[in-house]
C-alpha positions in Angstrom: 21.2 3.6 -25.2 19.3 4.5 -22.0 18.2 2.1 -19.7 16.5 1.9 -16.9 17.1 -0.5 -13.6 13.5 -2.2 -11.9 12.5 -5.2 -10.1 9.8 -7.0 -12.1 7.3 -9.2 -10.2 4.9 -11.5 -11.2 1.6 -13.0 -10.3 1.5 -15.6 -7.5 1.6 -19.2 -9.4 3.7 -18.1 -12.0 5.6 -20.7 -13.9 9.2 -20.8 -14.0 8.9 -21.2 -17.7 7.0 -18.0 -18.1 9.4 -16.1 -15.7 12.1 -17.8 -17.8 10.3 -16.3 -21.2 10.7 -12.9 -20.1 14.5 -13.0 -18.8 14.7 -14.4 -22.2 13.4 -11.6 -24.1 15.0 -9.1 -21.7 18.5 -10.2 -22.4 17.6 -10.5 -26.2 17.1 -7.3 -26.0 20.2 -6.1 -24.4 18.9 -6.3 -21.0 21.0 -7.9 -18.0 18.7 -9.8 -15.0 20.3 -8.9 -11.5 18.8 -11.0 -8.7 16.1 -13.4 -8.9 13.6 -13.5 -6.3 12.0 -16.4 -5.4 10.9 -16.5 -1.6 8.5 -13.5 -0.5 8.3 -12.7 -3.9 8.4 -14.1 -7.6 10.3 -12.0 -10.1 14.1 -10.8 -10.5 15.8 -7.5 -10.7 17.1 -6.2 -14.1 18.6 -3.5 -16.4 16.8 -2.7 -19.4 16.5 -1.0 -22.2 14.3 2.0 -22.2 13.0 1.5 -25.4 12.0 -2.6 -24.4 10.2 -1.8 -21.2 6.6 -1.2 -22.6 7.4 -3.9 -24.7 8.1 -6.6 -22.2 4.3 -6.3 -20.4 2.6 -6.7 -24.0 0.6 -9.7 -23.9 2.5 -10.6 -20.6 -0.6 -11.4 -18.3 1.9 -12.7 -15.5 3.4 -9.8 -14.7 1.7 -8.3 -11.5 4.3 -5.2 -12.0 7.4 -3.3 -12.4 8.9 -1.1 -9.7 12.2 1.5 -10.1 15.2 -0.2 -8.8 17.3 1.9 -6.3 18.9 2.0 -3.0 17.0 2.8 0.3 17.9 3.2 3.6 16.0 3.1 7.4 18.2 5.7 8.8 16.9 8.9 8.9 18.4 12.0 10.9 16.5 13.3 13.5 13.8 10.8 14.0 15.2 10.2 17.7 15.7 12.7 20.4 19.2 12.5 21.9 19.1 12.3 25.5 21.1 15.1 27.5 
């Protein structure tokens, strides 16, 4: 089954309850939850099913929104000149 791995955030003020809800119904639908974030901002990271992720913002009015999961990096070559 394809999946797909994001980072969903939700709305400032947020109740763990709700944010508990939707790891809930994530996982119940063969989803795993990867990090939780809970300091700059309010969500978790996650693996999920391709065919669960419209599903999981119906009649979810917390979630601000759902961002591709992936590696990134600040090192790119060439940005500084090499001195001679």
């Amino acid at each position: 089954m394809p999946s797909s791995k994001v980072i969903v955030i939700f709305k400032s003020g947020t109740s763990e309850g709700d944010i508990n809800a939707a790891v809930q119904k994530i996982q119940a639908e063969g989803g795993t939850i990867g990090h939780r974030y809970n300091s700059a901002l309010l969500g978790f990271s996650a693996e999920i099913p391709d065919s669960s992720l419209q599903s999981l913002t119906t009649g979810n009015t917390q979630i601000d929104y759902i961002e591709g999961d992936g590696e990134v990096s600040i090192y790119a070559e060439g940005i500084l000149a090499k001195k001679s």
